[in-house]
N, CA, C and O atoms as a MOPAC input file, in Angstrom:
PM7 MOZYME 1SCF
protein

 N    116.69000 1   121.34500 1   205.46600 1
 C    117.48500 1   121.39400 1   204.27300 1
 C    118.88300 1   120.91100 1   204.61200 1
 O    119.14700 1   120.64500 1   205.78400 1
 N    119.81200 1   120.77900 1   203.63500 1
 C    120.90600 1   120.09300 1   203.68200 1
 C    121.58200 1   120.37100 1   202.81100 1
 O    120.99900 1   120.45900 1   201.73000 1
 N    123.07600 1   120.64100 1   202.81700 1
 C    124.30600 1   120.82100 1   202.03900 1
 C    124.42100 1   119.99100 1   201.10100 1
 O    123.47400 1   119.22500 1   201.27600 1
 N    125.09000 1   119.59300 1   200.04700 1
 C    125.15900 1   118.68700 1   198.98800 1
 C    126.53400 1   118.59000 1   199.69200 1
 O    127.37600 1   119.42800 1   200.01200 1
 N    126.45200 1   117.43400 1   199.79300 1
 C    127.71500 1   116.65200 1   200.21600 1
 C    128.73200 1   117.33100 1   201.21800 1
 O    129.95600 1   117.29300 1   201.09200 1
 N    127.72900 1   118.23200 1   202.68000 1
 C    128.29800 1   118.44300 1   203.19700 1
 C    129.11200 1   119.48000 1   202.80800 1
 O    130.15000 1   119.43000 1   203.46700 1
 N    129.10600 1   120.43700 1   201.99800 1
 C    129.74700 1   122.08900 1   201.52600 1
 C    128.03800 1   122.93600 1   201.06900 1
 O    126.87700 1   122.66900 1   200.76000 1
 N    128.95400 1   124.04500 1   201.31100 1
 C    127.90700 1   124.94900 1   200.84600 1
 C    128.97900 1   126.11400 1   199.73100 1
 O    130.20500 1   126.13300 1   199.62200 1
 N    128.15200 1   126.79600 1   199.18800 1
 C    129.41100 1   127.57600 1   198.61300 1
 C    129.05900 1   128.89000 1   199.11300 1
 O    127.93000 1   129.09500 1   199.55800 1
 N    130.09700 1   129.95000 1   199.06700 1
 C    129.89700 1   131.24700 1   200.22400 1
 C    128.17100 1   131.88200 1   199.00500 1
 O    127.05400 1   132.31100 1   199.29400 1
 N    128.63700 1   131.69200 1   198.16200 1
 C    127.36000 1   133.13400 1   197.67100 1
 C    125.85600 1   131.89100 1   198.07200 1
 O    124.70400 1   132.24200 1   198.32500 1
 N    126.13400 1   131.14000 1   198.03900 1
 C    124.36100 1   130.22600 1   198.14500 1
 C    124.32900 1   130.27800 1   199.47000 1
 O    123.20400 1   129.90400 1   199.79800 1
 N    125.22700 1   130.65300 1   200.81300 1
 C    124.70300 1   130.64100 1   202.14100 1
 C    124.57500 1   132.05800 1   202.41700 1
 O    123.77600 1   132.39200 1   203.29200 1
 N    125.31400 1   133.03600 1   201.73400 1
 C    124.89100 1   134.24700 1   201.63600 1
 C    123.57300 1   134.59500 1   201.67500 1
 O    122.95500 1   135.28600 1   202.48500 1
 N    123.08000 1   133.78000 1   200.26900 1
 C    121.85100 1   134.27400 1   199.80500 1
 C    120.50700 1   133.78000 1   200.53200 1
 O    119.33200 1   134.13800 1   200.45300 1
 N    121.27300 1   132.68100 1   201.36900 1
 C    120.37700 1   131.92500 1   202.44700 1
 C    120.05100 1   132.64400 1   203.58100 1
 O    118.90200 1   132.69000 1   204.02100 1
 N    121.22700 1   133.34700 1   204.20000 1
 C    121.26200 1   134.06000 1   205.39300 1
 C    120.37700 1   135.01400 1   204.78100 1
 O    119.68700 1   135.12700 1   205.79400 1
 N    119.79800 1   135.82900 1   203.93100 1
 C    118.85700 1   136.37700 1   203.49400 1
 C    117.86800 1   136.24600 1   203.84100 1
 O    117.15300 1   137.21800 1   204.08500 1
 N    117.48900 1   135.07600 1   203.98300 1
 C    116.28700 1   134.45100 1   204.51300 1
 C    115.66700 1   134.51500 1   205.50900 1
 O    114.50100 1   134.88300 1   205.64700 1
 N    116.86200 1   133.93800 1   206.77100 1
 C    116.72600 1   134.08200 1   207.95100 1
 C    117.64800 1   134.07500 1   208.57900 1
 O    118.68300 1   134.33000 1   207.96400 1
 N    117.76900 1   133.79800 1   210.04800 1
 C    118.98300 1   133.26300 1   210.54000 1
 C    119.14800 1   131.56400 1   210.73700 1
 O    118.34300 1   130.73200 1   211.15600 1
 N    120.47000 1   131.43800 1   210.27400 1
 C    120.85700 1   129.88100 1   209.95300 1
 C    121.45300 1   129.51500 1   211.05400 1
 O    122.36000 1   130.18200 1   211.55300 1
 N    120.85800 1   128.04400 1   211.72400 1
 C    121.57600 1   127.30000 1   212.45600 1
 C    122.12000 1   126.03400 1   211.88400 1
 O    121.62200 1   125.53700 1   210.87400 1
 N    123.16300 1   125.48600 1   212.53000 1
 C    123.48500 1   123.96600 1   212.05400 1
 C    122.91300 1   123.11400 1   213.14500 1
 O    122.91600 1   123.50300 1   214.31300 1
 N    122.47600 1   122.08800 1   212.82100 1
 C    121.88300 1   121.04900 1   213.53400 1
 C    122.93900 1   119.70500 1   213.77100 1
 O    124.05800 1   119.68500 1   213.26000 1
 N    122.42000 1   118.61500 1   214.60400 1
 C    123.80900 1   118.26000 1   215.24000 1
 C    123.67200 1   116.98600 1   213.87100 1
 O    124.32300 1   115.94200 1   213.89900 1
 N    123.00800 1   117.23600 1   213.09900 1
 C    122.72300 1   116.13200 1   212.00300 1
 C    122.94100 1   116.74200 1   210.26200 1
 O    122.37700 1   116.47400 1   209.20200 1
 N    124.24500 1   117.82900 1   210.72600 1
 C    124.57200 1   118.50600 1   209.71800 1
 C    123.40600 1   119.11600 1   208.53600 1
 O    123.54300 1   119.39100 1   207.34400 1
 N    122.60400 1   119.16100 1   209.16200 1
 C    121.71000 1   119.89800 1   208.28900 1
 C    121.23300 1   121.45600 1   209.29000 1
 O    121.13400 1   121.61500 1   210.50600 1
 N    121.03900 1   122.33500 1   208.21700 1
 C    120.61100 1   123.81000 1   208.21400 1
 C    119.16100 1   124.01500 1   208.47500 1
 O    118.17800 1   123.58900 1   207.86900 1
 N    119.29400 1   124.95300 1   209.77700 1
 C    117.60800 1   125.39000 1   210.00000 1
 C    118.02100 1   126.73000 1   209.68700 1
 O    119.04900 1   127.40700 1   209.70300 1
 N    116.22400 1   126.89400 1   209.25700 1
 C    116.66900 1   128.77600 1   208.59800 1
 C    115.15400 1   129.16100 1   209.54500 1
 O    113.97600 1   128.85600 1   209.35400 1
 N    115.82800 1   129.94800 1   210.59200 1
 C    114.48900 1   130.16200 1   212.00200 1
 C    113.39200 1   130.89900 1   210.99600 1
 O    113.94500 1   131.54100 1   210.10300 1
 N    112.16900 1   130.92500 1   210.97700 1
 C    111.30300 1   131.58900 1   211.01200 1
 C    110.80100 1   131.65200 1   209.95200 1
 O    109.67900 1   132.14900 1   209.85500 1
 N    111.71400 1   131.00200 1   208.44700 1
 C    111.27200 1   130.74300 1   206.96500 1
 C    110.08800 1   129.90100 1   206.68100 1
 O    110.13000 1   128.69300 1   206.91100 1
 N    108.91000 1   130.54100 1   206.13600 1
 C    107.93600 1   129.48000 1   205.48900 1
 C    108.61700 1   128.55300 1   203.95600 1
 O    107.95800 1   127.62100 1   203.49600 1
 N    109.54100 1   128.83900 1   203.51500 1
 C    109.96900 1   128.48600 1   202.46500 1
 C    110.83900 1   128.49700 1   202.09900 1
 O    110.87300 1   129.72200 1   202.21200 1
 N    111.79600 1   128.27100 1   201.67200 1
 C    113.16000 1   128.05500 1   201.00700 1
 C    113.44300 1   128.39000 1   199.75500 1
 O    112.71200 1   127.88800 1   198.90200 1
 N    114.36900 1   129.15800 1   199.36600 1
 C    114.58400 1   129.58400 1   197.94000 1
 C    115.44100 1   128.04600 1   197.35700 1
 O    116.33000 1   127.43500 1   197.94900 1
 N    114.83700 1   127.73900 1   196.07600 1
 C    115.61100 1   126.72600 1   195.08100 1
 C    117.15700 1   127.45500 1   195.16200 1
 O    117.14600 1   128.53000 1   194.56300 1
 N    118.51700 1   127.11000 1   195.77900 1
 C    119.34000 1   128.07200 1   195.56300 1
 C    120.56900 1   126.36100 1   195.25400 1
 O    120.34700 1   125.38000 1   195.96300 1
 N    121.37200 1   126.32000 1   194.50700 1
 C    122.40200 1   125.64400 1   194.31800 1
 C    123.34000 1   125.54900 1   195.62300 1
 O    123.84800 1   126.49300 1   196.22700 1
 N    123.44900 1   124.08300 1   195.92700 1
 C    124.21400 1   123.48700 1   196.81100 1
 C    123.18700 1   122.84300 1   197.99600 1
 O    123.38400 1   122.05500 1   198.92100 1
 N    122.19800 1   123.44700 1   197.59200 1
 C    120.75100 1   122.94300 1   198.58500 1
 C    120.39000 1   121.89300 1   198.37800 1
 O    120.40100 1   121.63700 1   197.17400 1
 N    119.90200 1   120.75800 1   199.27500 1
 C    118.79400 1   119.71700 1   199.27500 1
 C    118.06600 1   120.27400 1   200.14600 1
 O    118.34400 1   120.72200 1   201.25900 1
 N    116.31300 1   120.17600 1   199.09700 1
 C    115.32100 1   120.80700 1   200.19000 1
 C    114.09700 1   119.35300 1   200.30400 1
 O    113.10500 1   119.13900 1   201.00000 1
 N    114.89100 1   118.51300 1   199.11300 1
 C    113.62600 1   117.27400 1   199.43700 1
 C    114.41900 1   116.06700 1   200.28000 1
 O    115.46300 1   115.68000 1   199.75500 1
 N    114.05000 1   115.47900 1   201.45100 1
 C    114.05200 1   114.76100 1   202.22900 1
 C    114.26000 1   113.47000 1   201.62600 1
 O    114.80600 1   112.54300 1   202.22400 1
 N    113.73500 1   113.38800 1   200.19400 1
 C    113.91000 1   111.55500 1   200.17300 1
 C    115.06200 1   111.94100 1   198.96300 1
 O    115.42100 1   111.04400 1   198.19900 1
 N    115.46800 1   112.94500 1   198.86700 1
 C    116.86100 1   113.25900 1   197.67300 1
 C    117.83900 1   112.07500 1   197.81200 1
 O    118.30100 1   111.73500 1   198.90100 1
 N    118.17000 1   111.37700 1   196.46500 1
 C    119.12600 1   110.30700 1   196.67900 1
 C    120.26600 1   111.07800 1   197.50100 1
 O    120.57100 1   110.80000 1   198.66100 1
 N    120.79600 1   111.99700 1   196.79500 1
 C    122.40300 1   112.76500 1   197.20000 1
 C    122.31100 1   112.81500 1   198.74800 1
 O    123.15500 1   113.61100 1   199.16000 1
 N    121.68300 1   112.32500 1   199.63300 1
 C    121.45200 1   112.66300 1   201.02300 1
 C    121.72700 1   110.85500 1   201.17500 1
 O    121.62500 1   110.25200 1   202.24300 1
 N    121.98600 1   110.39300 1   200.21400 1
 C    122.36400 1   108.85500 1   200.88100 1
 C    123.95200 1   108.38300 1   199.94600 1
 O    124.37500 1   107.25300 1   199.69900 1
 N    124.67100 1   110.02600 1   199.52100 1
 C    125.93000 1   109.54100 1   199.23700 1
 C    126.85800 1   110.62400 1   199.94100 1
 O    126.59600 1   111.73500 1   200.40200 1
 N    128.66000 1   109.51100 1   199.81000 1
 C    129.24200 1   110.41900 1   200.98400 1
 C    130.11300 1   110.44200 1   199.74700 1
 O    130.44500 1   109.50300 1   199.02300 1
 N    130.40900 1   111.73800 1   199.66800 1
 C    131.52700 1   112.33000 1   198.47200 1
 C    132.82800 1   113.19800 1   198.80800 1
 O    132.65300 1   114.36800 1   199.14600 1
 N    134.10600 1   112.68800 1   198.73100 1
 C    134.86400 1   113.29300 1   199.31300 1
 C    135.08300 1   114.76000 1   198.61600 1
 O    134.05700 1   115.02000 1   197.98800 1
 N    135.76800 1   115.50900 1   198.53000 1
 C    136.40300 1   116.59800 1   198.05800 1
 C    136.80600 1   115.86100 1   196.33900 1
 O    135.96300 1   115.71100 1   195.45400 1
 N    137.84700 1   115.60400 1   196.25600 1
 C    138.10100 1   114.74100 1   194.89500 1
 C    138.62900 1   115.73700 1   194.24500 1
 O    138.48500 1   116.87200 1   194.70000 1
 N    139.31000 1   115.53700 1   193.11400 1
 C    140.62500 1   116.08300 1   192.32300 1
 C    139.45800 1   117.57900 1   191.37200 1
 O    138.37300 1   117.34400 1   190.84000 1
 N    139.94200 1   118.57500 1   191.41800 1
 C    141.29300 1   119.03000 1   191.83900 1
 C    141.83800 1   119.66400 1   193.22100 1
 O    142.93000 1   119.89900 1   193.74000 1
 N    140.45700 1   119.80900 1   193.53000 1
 C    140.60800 1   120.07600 1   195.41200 1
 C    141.39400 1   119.53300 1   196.16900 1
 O    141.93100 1   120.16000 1   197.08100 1
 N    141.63500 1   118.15300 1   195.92200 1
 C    142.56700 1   117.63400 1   197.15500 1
 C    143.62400 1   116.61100 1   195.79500 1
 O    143.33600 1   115.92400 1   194.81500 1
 N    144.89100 1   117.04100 1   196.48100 1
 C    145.97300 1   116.46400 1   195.87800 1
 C    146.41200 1   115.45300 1   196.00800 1
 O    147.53200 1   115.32300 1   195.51600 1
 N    145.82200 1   114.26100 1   196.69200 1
 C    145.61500 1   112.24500 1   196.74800 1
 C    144.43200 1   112.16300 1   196.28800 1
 O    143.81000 1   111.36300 1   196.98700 1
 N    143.44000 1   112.81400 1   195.00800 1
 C    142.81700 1   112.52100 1   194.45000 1
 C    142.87600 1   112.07300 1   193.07600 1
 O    143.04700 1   112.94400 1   192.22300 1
 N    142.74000 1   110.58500 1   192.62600 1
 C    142.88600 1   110.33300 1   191.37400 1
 C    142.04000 1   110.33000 1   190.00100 1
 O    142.19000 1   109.80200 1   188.90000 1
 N    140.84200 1   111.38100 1   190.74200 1
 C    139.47600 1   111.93300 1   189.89100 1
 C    138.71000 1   112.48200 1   190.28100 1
 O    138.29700 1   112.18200 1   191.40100 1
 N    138.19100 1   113.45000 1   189.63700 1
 C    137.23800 1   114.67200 1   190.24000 1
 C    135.83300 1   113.52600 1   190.89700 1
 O    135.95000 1   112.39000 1   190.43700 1
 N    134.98600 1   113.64900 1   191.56100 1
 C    134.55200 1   112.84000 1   192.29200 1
 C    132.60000 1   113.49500 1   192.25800 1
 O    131.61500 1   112.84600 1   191.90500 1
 N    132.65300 1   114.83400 1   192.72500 1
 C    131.47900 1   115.54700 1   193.31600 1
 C    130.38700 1   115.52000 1   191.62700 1
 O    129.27100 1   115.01700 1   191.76300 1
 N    130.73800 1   116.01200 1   190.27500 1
 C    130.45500 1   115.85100 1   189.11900 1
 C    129.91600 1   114.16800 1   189.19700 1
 O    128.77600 1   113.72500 1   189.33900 1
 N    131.12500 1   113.51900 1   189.05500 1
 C    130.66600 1   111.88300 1   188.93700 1
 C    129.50200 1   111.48200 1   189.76500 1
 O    128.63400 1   110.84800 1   189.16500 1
 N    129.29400 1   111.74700 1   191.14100 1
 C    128.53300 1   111.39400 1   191.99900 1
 C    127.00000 1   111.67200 1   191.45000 1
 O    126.05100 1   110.92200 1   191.22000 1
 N    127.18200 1   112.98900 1   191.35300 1
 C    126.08300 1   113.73500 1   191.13600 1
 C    124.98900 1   112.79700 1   189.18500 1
 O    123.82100 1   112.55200 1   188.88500 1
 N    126.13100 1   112.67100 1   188.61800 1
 C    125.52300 1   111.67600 1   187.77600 1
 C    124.73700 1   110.45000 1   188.08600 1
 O    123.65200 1   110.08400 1   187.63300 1
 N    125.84600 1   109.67700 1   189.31400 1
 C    125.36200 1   108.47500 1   189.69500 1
 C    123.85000 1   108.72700 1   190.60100 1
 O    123.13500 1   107.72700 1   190.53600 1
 N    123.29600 1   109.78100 1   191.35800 1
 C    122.60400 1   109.88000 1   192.18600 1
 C    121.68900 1   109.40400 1   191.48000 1
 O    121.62600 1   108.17600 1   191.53900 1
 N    120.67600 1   110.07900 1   190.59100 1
 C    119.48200 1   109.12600 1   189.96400 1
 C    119.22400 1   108.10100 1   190.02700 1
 O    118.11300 1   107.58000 1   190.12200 1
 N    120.62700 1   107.48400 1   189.96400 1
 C    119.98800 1   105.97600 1   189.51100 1
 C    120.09800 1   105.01100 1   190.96900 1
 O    119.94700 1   103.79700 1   190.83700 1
 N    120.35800 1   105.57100 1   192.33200 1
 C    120.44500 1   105.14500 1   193.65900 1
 C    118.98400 1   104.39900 1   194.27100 1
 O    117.89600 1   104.90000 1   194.55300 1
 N    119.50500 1   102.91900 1   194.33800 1
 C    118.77600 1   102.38300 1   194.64600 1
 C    117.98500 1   102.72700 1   196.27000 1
 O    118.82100 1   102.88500 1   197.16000 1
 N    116.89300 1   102.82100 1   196.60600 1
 C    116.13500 1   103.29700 1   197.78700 1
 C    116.85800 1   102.58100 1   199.10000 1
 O    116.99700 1   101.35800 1   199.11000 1
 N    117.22300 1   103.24400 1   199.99300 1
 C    117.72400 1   102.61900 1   200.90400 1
 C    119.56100 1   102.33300 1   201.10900 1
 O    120.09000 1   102.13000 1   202.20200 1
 N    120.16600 1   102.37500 1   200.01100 1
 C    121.51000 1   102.12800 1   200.03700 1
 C    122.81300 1   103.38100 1   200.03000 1
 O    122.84500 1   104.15800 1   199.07500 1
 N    123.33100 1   103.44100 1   200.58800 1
 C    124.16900 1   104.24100 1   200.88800 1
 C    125.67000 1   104.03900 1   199.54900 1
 O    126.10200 1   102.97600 1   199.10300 1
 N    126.17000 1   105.53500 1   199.19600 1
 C    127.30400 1   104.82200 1   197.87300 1
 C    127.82900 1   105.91500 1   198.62500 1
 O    127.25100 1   106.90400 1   199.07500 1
 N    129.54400 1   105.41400 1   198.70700 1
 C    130.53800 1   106.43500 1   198.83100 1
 C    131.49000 1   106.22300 1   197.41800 1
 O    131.86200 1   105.18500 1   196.87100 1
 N    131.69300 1   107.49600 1   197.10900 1
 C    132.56100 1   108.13300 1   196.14900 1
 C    133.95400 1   108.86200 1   196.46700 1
 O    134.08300 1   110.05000 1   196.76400 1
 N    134.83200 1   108.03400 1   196.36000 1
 C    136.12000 1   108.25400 1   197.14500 1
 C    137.57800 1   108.41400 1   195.70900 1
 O    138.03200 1   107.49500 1   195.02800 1
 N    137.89400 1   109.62400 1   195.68200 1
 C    138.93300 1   110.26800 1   194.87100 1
 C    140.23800 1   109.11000 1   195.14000 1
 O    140.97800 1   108.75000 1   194.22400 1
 N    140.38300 1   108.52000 1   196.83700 1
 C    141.28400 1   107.67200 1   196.53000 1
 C    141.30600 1   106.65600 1   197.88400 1
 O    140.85000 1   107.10500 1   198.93600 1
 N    141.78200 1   105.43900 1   197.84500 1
 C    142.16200 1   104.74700 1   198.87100 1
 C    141.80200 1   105.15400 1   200.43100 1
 O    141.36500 1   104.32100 1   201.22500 1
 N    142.02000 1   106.42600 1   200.74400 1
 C    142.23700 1   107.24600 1   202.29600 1
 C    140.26700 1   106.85400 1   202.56100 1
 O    139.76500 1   106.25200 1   203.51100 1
 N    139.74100 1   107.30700 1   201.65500 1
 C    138.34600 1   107.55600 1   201.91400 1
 C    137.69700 1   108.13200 1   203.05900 1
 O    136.81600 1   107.65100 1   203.77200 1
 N    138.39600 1   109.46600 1   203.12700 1
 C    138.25500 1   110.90700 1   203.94500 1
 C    136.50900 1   111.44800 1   204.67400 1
 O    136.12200 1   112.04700 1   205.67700 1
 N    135.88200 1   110.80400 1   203.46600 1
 C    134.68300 1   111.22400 1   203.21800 1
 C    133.42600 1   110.29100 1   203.95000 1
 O    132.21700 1   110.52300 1   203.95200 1
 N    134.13500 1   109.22400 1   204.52600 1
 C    133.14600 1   108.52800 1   205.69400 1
 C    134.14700 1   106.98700 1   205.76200 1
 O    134.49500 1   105.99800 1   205.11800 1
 N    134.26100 1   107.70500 1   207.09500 1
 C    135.41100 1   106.42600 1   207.66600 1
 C    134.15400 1   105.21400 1   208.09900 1
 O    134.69800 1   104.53300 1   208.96900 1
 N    133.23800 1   104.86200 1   207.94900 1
 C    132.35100 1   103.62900 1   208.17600 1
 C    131.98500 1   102.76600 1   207.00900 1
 O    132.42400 1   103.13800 1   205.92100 1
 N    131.29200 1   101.73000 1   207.04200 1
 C    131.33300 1   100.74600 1   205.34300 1
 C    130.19700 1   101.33000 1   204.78600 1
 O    129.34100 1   101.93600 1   205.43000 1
 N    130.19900 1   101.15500 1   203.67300 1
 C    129.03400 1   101.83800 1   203.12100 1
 C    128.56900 1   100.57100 1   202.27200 1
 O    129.10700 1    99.46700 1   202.18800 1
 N    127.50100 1   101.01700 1   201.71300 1
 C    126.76100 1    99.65800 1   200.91000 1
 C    127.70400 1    98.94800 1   199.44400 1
 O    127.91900 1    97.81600 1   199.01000 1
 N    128.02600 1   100.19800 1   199.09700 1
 C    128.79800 1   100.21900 1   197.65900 1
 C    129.55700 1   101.33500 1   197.58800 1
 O    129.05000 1   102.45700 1   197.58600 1
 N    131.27600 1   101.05000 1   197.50100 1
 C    131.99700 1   102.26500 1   197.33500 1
 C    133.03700 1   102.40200 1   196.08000 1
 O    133.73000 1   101.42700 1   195.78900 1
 N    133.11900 1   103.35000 1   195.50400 1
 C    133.33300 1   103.50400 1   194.38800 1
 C    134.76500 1   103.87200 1   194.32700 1
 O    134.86600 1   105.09900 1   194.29600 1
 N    135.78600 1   103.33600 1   194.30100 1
 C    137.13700 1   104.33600 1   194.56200 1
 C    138.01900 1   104.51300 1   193.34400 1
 O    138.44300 1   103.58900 1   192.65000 1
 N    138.20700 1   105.57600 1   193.19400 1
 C    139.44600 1   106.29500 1   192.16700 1
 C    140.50800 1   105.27900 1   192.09000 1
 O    140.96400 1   104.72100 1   193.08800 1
 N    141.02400 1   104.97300 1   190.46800 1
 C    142.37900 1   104.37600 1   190.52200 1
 C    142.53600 1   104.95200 1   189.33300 1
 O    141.72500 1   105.52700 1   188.60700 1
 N    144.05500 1   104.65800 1   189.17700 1
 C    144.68100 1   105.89500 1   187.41200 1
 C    144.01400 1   105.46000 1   186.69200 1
 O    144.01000 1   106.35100 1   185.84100 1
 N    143.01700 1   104.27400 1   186.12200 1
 C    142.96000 1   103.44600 1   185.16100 1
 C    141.22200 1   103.63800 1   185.00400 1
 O    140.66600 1   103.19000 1   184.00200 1
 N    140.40400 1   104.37300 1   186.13100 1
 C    138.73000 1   104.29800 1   186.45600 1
 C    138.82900 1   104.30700 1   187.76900 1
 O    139.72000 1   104.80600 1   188.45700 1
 N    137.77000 1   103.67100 1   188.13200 1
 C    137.20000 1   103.04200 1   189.61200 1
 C    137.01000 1   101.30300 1   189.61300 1
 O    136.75700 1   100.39800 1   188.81700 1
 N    137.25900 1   101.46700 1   190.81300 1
 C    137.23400 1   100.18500 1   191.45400 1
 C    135.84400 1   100.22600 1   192.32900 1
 O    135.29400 1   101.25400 1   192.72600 1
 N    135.45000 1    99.02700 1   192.51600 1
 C    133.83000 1    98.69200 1   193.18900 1
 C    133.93000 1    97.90800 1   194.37500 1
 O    134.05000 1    96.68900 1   194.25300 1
 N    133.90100 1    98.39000 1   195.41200 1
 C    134.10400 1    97.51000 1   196.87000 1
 C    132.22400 1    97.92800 1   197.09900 1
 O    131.49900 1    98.87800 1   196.80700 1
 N    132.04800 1    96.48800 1   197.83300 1
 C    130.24400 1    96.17700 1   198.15200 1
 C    130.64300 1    95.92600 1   199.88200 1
 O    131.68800 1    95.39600 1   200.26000 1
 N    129.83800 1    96.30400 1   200.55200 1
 C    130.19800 1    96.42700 1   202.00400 1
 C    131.33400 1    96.75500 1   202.41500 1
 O    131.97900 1    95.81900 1   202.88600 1
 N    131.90400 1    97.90300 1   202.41100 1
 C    132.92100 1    98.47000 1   203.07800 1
 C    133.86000 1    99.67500 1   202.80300 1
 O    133.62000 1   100.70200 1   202.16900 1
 N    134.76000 1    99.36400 1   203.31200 1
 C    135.41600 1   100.98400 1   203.08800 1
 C    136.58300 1   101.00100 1   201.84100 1
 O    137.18300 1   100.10500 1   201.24600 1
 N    136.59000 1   102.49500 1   201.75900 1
 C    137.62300 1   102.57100 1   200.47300 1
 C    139.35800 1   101.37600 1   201.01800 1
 O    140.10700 1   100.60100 1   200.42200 1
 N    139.31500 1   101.55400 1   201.48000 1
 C    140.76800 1   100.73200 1   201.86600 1
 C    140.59800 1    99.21100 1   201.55900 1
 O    141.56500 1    98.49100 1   201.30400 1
 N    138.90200 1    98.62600 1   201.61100 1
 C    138.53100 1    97.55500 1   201.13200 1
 C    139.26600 1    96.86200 1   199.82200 1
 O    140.11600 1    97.45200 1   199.15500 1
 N    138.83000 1    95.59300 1   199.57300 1
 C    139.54400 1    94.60800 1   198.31000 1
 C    138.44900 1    94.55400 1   197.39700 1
 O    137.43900 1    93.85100 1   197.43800 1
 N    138.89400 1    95.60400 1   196.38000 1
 C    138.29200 1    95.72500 1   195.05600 1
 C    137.65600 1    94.29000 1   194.52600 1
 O    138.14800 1    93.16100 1   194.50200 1
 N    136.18900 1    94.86000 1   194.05800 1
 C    135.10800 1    94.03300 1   193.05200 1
 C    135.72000 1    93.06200 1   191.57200 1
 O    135.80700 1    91.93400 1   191.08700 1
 N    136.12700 1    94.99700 1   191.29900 1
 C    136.61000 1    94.66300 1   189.92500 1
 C    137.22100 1    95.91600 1   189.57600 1
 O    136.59500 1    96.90300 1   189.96300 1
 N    138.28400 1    96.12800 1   188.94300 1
 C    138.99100 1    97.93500 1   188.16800 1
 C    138.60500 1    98.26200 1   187.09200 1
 O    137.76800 1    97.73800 1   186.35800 1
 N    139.27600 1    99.23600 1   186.96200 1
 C    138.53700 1    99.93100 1   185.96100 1
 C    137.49900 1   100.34400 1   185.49300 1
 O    137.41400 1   100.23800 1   184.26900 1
 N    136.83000 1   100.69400 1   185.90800 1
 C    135.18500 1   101.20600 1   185.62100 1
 C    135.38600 1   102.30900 1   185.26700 1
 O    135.93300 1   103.15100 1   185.98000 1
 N    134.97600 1   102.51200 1   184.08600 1
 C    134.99300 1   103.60000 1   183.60800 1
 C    133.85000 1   104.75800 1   183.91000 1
 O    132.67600 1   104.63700 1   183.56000 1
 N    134.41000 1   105.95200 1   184.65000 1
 C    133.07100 1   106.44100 1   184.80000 1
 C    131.99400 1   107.47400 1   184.01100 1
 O    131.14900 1   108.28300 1   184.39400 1
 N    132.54400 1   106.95000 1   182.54500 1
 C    131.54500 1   107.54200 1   181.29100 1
 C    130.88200 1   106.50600 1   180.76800 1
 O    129.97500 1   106.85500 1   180.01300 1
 N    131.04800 1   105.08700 1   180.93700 1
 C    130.89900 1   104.14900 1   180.81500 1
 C    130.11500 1   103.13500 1   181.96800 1
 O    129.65800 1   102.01900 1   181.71800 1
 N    130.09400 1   103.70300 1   183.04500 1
 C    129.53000 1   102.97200 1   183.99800 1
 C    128.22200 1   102.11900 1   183.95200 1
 O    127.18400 1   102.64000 1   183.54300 1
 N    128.25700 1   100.64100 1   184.41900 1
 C    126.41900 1    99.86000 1   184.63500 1
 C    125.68600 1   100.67200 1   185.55500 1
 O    126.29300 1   101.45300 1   186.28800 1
 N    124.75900 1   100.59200 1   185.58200 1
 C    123.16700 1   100.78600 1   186.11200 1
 C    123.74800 1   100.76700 1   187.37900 1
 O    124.26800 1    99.65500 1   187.47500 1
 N    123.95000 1   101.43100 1   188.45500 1
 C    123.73500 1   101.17500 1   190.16500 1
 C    123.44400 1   100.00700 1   190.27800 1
 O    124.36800 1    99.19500 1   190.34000 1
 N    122.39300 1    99.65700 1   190.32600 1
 C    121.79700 1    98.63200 1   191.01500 1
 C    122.38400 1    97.12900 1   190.57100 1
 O    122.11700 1    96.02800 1   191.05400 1
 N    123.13500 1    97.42800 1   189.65400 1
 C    123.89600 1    95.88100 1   189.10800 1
 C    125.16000 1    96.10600 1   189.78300 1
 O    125.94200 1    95.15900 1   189.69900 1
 N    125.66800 1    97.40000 1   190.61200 1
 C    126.76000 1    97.21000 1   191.06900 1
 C    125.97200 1    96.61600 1   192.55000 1
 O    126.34600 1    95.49300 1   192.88800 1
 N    125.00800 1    97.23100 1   193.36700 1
 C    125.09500 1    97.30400 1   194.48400 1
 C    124.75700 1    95.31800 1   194.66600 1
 O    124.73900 1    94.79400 1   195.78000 1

C-alpha cells in the first residue's frame, strides 16, 4: 500500500496501526506485518496500477505559502484521465518541491491558471498559460 501523494493523515495511520505493525519501505510505501487485508481507509492506495501512484503533488496552497493554487484536490481530478505509463507533476509553483527530476507532463501554478511544460521540470519554459483548471483538455492532449 501507499500514501496518496506521499502524506498520510494522523487518524487514517492510526486506524492502520490497528491493523498491524507498520513499516516504511525504502520505496515509500507501507507494510502492515502480518495483515491478510487492508481496511479501504482514506489517504490509502491499495491498488498497484492506481494512476495517483504515477503523480508527484506538492503540498500546494493553503499549506505552503509560494503556492499559487491548491494543487492535491486538482490532481486528484486529473488522475482518471492519466494516460498508462506517464508520469504528471502538479506543482503550486515554479520551486517544484514535489520531484526535483523531469516528469512527462508538468502542470505549474501561475495567478492567471496553469502553465503546461512536456518533459521537464517546473522551472521549465511553459507550453502554453493559463489553463484553467475547471476548464482543463483531456490529459492525453496535453501529454
Amino acid at each position: 500500500m501507499a500514501a496518496e501523494f506521499g502524506q498520510i493523515s494522523a487518524p487514517t495511520l492510526s486506524a492502520l496501526a490497528e491493523t498491524g505493525p507498520i513499516r516504511l519501505t525504502p520505496w515509500r510505501m507501507l507494510l502492515v506485518e502480518g495483515a491478510a487485508s487492508l481496511p479501504d481507509l482514506p489517504d490509502l492506495i491499495l491498488n498497484p496500477d492506481d494512476p495517483r501512484l504515477r503523480l508527484r503533488v506538492c503540498t500546494g496552497a493553503p499549506g505552503c505559502p509560494q503556492a499559487l493554487a491548491e494543487t492535491r484536490a486538482f490532481a486528484r481530478r486529473l488522475a482518471p484521465g492519466m494516460p498508462p505509463g506517464r508520469v504528471l507533476h502538479v506543482s503550486g509553483c515554479a520551486k517544484g518541491c514535489a520531484s526535483p527530476t523531469p516528469a512527462d507532463l508538468v502542470l505549474v501554478a501561475t495567478p492567471r491558471g496553469f502553465c503546461a511544460i512536456r518533459d521537464g521540470l517546473a522551472s521549465g519554459a511553459a507550453l502554453g498559460h493559463d489553463l484553467d483548471p475547471d476548464r482543463m483538455p483531456p490529459l492525453p492532449e496535453l501529454f
